[in-house]
C-alpha positions in Angstrom: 90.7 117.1 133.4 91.7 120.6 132.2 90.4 123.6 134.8 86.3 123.3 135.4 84.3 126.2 133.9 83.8 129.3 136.0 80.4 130.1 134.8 78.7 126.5 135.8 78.2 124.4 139.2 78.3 121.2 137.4 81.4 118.8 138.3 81.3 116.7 134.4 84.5 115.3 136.1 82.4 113.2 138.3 79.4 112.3 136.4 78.3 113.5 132.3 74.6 113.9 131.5 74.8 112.1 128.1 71.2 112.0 127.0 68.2 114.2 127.6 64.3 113.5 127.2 62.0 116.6 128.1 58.6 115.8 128.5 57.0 120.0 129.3 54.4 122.0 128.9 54.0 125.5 127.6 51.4 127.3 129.8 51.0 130.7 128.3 49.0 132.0 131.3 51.5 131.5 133.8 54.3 132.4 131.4 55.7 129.1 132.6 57.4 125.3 131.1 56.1 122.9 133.3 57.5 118.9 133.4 60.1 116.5 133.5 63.9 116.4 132.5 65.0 113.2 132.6 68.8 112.6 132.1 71.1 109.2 131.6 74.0 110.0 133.8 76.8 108.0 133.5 79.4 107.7 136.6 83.4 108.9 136.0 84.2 107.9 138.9 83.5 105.1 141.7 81.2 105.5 144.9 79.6 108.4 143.2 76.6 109.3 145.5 75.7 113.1 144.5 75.0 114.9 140.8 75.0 118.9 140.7 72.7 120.2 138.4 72.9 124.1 137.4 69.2 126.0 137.8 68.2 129.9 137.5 64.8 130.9 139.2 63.6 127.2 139.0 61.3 125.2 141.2 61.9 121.6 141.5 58.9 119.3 142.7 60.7 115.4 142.8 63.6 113.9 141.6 64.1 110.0 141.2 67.0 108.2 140.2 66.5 104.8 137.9 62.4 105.4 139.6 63.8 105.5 142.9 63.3 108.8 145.1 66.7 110.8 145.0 66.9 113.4 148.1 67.9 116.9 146.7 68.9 120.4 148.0 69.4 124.2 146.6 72.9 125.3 147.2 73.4 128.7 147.9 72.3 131.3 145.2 74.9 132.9 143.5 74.2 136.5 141.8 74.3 135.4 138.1 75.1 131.5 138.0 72.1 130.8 139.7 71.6 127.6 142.2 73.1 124.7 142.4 70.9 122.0 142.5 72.7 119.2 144.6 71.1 115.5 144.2 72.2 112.7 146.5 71.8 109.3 144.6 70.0 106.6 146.8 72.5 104.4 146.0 76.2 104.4 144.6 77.5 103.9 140.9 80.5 102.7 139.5 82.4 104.3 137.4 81.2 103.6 133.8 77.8 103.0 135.1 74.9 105.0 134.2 71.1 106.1 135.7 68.4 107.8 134.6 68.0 110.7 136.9 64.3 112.6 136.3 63.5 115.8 137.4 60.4 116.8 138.1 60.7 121.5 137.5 58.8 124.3 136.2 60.1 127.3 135.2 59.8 130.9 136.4 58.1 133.8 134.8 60.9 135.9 135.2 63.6 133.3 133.5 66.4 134.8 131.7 66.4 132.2 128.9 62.8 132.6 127.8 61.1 135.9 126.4 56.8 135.7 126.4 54.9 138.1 124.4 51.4 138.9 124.1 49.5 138.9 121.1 49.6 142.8 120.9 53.4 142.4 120.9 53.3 139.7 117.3 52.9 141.0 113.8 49.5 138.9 114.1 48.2 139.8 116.9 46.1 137.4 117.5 48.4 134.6 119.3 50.9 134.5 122.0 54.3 133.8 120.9 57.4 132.3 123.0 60.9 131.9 121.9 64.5 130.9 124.0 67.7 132.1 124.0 70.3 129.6 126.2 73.6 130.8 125.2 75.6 131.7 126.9 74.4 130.4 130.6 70.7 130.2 130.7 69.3 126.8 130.0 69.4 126.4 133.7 66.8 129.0 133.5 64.5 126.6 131.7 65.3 123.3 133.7 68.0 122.0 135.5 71.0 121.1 134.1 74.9 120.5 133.1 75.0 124.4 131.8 78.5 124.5 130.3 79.3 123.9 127.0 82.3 121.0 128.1 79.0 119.0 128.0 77.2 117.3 124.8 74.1 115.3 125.2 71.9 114.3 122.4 68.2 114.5 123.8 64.7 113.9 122.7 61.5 116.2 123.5 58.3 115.9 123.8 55.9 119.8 124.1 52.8 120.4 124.5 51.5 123.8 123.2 48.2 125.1 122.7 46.8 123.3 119.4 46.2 126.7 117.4 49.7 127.4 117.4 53.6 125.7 116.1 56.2 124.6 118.4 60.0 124.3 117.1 63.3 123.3 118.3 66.7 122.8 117.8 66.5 119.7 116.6 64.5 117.3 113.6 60.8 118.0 113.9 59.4 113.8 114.8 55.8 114.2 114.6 52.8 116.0 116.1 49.4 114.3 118.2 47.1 115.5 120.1 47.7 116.1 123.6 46.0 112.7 125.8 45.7 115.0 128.1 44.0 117.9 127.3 42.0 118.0 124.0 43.0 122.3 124.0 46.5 121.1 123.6 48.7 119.5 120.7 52.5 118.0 121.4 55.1 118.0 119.2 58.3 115.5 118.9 61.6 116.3 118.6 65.0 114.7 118.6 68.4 115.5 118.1 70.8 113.0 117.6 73.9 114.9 117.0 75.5 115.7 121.2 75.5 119.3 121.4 76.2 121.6 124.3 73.3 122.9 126.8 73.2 125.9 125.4 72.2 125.1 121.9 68.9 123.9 122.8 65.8 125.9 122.1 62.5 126.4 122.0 59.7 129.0 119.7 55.8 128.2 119.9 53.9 130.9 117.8 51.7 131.5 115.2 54.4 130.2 112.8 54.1 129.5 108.7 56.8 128.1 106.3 58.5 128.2 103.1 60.5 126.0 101.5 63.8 127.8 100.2 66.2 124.7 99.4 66.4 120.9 99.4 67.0 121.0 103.0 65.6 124.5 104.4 62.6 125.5 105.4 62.2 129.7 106.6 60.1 130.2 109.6 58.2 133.1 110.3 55.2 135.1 111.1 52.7 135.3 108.3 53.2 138.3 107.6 57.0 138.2 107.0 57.7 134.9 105.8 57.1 135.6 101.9 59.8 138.5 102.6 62.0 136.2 104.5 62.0 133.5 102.0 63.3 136.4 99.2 66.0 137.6 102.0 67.1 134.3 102.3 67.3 132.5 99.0 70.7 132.1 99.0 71.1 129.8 101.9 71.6 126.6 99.9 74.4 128.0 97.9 76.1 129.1 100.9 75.6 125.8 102.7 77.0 123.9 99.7 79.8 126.5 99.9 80.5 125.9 103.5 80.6 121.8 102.8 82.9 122.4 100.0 85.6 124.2 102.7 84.3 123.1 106.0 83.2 118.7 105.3 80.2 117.3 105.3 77.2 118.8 106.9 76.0 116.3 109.8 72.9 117.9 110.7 70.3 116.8 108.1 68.0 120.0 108.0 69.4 123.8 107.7 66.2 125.7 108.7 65.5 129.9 109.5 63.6 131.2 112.0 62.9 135.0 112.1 61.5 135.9 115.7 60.6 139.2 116.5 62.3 142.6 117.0 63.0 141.9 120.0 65.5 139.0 119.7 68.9 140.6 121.6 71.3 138.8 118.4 71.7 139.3 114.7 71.3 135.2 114.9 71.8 132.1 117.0 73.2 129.1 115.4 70.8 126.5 117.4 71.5 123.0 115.3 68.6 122.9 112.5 66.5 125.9 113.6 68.9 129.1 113.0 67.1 132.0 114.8 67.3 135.1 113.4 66.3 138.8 113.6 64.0 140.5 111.1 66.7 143.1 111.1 68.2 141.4 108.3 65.5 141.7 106.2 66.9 144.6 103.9 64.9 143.8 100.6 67.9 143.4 98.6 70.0 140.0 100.2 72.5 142.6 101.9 72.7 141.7 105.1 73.0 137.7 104.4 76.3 137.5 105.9 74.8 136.8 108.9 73.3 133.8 107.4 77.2 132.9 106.2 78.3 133.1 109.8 75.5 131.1 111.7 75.7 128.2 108.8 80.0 128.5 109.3 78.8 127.4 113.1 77.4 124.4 112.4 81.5 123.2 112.2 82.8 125.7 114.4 80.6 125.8 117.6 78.2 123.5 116.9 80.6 120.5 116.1 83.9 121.5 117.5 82.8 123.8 120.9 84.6 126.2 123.1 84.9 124.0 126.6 84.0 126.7 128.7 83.4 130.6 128.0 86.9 132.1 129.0 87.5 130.2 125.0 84.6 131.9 123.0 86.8 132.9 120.6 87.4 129.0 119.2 83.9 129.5 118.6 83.4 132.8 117.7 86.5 133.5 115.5 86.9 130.4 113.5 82.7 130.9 112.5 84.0 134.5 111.3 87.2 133.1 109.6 84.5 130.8 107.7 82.0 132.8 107.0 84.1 135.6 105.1 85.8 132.4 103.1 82.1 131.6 102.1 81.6 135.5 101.6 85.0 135.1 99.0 83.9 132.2 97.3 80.2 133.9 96.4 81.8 137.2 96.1 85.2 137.7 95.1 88.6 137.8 97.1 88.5 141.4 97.2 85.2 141.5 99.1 86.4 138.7 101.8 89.6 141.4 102.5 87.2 144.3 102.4 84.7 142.5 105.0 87.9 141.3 107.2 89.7 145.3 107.4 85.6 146.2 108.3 86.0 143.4 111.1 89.3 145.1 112.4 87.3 148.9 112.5 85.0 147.2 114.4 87.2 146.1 116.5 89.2 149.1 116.9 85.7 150.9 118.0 84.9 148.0 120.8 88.5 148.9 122.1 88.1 152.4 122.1 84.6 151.7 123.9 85.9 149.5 126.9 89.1 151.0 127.3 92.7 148.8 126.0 93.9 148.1 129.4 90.2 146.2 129.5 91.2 142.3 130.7 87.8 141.9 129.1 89.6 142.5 125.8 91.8 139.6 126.0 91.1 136.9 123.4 90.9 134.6 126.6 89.8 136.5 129.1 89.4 135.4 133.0 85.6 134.8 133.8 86.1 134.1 137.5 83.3 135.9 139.1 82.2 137.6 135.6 79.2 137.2 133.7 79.4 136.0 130.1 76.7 138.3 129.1 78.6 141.3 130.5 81.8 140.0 129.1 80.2 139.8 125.5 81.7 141.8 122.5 83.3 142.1 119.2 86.7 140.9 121.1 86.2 137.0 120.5 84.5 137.6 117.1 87.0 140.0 115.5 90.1 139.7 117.6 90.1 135.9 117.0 89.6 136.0 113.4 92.4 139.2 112.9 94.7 135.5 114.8 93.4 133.4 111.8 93.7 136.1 109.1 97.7 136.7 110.0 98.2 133.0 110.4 96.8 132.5 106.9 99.0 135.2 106.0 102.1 133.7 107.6 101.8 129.9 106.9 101.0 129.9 102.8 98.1 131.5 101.8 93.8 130.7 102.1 94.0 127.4 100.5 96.9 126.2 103.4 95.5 127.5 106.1 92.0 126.0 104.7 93.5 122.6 105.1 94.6 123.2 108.8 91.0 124.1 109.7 89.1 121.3 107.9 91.9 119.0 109.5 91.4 120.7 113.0 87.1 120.4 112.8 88.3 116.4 112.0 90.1 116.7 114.7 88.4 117.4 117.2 84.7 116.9 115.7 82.3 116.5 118.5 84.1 117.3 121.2 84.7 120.4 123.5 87.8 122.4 123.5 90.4 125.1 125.2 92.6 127.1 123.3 95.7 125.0 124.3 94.3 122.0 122.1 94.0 124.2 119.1 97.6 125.4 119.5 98.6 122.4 119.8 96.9 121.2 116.8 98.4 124.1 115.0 101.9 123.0 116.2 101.4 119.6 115.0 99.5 120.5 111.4 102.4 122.7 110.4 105.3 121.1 111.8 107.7 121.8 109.2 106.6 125.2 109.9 107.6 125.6 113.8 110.0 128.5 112.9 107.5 130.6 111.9 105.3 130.0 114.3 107.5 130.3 117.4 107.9 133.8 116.0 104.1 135.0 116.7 103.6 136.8 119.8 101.7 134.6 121.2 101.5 136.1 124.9 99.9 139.4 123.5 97.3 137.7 120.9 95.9 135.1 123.6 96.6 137.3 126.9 97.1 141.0 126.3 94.5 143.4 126.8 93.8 146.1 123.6 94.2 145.7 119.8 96.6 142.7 118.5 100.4 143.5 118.4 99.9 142.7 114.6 97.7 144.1 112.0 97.7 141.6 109.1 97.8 143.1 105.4 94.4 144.1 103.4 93.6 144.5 100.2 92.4 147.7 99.7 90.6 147.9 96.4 87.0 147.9 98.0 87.7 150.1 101.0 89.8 152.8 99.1 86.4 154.7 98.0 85.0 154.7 101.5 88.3 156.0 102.5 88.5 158.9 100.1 84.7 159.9 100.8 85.1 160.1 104.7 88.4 161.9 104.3 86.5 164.7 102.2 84.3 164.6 104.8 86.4 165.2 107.5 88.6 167.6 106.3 86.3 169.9 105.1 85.3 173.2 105.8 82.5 175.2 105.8 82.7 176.8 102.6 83.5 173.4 100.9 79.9 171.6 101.9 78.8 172.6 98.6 81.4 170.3 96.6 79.3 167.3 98.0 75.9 165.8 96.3 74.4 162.3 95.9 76.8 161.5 92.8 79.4 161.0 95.6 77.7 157.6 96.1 77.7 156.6 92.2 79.0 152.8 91.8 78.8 152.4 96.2 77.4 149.1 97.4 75.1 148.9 100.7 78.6 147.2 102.2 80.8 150.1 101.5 78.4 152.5 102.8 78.1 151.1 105.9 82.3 151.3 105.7 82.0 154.8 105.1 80.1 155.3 108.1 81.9 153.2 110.3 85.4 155.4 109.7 83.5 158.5 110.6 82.6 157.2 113.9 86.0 156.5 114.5 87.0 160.1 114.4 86.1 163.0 116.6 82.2 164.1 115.8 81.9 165.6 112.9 80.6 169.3 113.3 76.7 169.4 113.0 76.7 171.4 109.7 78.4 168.5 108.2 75.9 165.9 109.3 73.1 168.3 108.2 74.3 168.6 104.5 75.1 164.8 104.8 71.9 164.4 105.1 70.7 167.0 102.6 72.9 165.2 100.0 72.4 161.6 101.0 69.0 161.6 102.7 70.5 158.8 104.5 67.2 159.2 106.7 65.2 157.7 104.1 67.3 154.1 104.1 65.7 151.5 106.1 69.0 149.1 105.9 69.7 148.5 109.4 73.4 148.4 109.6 73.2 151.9 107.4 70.4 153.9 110.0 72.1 152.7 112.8 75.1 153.8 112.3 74.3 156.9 110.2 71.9 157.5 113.7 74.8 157.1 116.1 76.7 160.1 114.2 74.0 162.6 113.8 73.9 162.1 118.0 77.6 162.1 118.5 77.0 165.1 116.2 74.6 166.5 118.8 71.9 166.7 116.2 68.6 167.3 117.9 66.3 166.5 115.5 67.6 162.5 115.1 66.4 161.8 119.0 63.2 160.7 117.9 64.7 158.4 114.9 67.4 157.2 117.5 65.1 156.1 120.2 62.4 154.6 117.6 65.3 152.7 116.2 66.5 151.9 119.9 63.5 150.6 120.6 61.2 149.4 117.9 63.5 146.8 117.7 65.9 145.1 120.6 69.3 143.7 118.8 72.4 144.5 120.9 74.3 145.3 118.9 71.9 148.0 117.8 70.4 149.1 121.2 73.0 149.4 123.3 75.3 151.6 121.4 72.4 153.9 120.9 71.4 154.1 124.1 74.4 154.8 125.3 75.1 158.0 122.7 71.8 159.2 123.8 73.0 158.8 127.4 75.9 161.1 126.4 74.2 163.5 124.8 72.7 165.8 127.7 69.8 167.2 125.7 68.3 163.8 125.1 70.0 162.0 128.4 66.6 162.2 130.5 64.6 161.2 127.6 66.8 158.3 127.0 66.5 156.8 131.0 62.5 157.7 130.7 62.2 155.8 127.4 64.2 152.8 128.7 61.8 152.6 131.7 59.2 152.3 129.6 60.2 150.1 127.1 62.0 147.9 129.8 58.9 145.4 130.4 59.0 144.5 126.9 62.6 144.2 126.0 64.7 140.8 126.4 65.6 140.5 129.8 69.3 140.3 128.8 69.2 143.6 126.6 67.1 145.0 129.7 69.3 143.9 132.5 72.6 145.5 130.2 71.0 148.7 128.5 70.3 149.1 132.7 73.7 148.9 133.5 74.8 151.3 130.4 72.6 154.1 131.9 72.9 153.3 135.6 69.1 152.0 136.0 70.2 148.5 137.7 67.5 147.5 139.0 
């Protein structure tokens, strides 16, 4: 059994929860999920007396194992993993044996996987509205469980949510009856077949509508933005036919979209059936679809082959990049898959440059002993591991080569949970007439060095060139020469290299603020609500030390809660003395609404841990 996962309490070497069925209860007054987890546990070993289950902020009422009482303890409570919940059997299994082991939990108001808003806080305003987020440790926030990803259970649920309103999950919708119980109430039926890790389960209950966008996908939303979510997201079906074509057949059955509100902390989250996403996609004009690419690419790498614990994010994270720019090729061109992969290694540059390249956090496989996934989270696994993939493609033959490797290596290893060692490995053995070459990559620095790769890998640069050009102008001019610019600089630009533009500019030194104010003169870059576009556009005006964009930064900082957004913003804000005060007082207000995982790290960014 390879090394156990530093972020979990569970021993899977001793006994695997296979199978889940959740019978809860969403009670919107107590901002709680109340009911039973019942799990078939099967034995790896003999005289096995005692289960540890993973919990965050839970209370646990009874636990019986096969209906028999099952004495059970809280371990001691660790500062981010939570408590361990320790259950001693009332009688010893075999190895191979299994039990049903139910739990008896409800969870707390102040979970970490769960975000509850009133109906002031929905587009409707009339209902409440509840939506999940479990990855990367905090289904033991929501009931008691194996929380690590070298786990896969299928599971079955049954919710019961107040009858006005729609409950969804990561999983194939089975039904809806009233609640026996209480005629206010309505349950919904759920199961999920395919074994996927804890942390893909999920939960949303709101006032929810649909639209049918495909043969097999539905888009979830609000009322009031499921019309422009269905436009947003026609495209799906193409890109999942796409995705089959490179990646195999797609096991899931259904592909549907869930927008939640502004406050979801991720541009999506690939939860099997139900992909959540943030209305900051919704651009009017399909721009910002890639993110639709890359949580589709997941349901082959992630969802079906998984990292085993989070110190390998990047088998995740990097192959579902790698995929999603070959869909992004096939729809698009080659030219635009080089031009999205040389944006991907700016990106990464500028989340090296932000924690620093002696930063162990920056190693594709970093050491999470005694670190917090959340904390640890950035571009590194995403960008880092795809730059490994890109230059392996590069290396070995070409796109359609290294295609074969992957589809081979999602074969491979298809349902199970994985460390990096078994993908090199894999790699070793695909290409074995190949071992030459690949005894020749540094592998040390790629898997263990901190800072940018030792390699770059080679771009083409037709795309980029033009975003190139335009920030050099910008850059080196003077004074006198911020009349040569006007709005035909941006004749025959797409919405991508735009955002390309911006992104080299904050890669240099600020830009004086006479620049930024023609910039915007010429551009009225103001005036574009594409979020990629403001927010970066935003972040140099305040690097710029542009007083009048405070007010635009903090709306944007606020009015909406994705990280990758947020934080950044905050953070210039932070930096920028005139608007430093503002920023903390604004986050203390704002902090009651916002995710608790964007609250608990914009905190740490400006030093207001609570």
């Amino acid at each position: 059994m390879a090394a156990s996962d530093p972020s979990s309490f569970a021993s899977p070497s001793c006994c695997l929860t296979r199978h889940l069925h959740l019978r809860c209860r969403v009670d919107f007054g107590a901002h709680a999920l109340r009911g039973t987890a019942a799990f078939t546990a099967r034995a790896e070993r003999d005289a096995l007396r005692c289960l540890v289950l993973d919990t965050k902020d839970l209370q646990v009422f009874k636990v019986t194992a096969n209906g028999q009482d099952a004495k059970f303890a809280f371990g001691e409570k660790h500062s981010f993993k939570g408590t361990p919940l320790e259950i001693t059997l009332p009688f010893d299994m075999r190895r191979g044996q299994e039990a049903i082991i139910e739990i008896s939990f409800e969870s707390s108001p102040k979970s970490s996987a769960l975000q509850w808003f009133t109906p002031e806080q929905t587009s409707g305003k009339k209902h409440p509205f509840l939506f999940s987020q479990c990855q990367a440790n905090h289904c033991r926030a929501i009931l008691p469980c194996q929380d690590t990803p070298a786990v896969k259970l299928t599971y079955y649920a049954e919710i019961s949510v107040p009858k006005e309103l729609v409950a969804l999950m990561s999983a194939r919708r089975d039904g809806e009856m009233p609640d026996p119980e209480d005629s206010s109430q309505k349950i919904y039926r759920f199961s999920q077949n395919v074994p996927i890790p804890s942390y893909l389960i999920a939960l949303v209950v709101g006032d929810l509508e649909s639209r049918k966008i495909g043969p097999r996908t539905l888009v979830w939303a609000e009322k009031e933005l499921v019309d422009k979510s269905a436009y947003e997201f026609a495209e799906t079906e193409a890109m999942l036919q796409t995705a089959e074509d490179l990646a195999g057949p797609y096991v899931w059955g259904q592909y549907d979209l869930l927008v939640l509100p502004p406050s979801f902390p991720y541009g999506g989250m690939e939860n099997p059936c139900l992909t959540f996403v943030t209305p900051t996609l919704l651009a009017g004009d399909r721009s910002l679809s890639n993110v639709i690419a890359h949580e589709i690419s997941h349901s082959w790498t992630g969802n079906l082959v998984t990292n085993k614990t989070w110190e390998h994010f990047w088998l995740n994270e990097g192959h579902t990049v790698y995929l999603e720019r070959r869909i992004g090729g096939r729809l698009f061109g080659e030219q635009f898959r080089h031009f999205k992969a040389l944006g991907g290694w700016r990106e990464l540059q500028n989340t090296i440059n932000t924690l620093g390249d002696k930063n162990p956090i920056s190693n594709l496989v970093p050491n999470l002993n005694e670190i917090d996934p959340d904390v640890a989270y950035s571009s590194v696994p995403y960008e880092k591991g795809f730059a490994l993939l890109f230059y392996l493609e590069q290396l070995l033959g070409g796109p359609d080569v290294f295609m074969g490797f992957l589809k081979a290596y999602i074969q491979q290893f298809a349902y199970k949970s994985i460390v990096t060692d078994d993908w090199k490995a894999f790699l070793y053995s695909y290409f074995k007439d190949k071992v030459d070459i690949l005894d020749k990559v540094d592998w040390n620095s790629w898997l263990h060095a901190p800072g940018m790769p030792p390699v770059k890998p080679t771009y083409d640069m037709t795309l980029t060139n033009a975003c190139v050009a335009l920030s050099q102008r910008w850059i080196k001019a003077k004074e006198s020469d911020l009349g040569s610019f006007s709005s035909a600089d941006l004749k025959g630009i797409s919405s991508h290299q735009l955002i390309e533009f911006l992104a080299l500019l904050l890669l240099e030194a600020p830009l004086p603020l006479s620049h930024v104010k023609r910039m915007q003169q010429v551009y009225d870059f103001n005036a574009i609500s594409n979020s990629e576009i403001r927010f970066r556009w935003l972040r140099l005006c305040i690097q710029s030390k542009w007083e009048e964009a405070i007010p635009l930064a903090l709306k944007m900082a606020t009015e909406q809660g994705r990280m990758k957004f947020t934080r950044p913003l905050f953070r210039d804000l932070y930096n920028f003395d005139k608007s430093r005060d503002l920023a903390v007082k604004t986050f203390l207000e704002h902090r009651a609404c916002m995710h608790p995982v964007t609250s608990m790290l914009v905190g740490k960014d400006l030093n207001q841990d609570q």
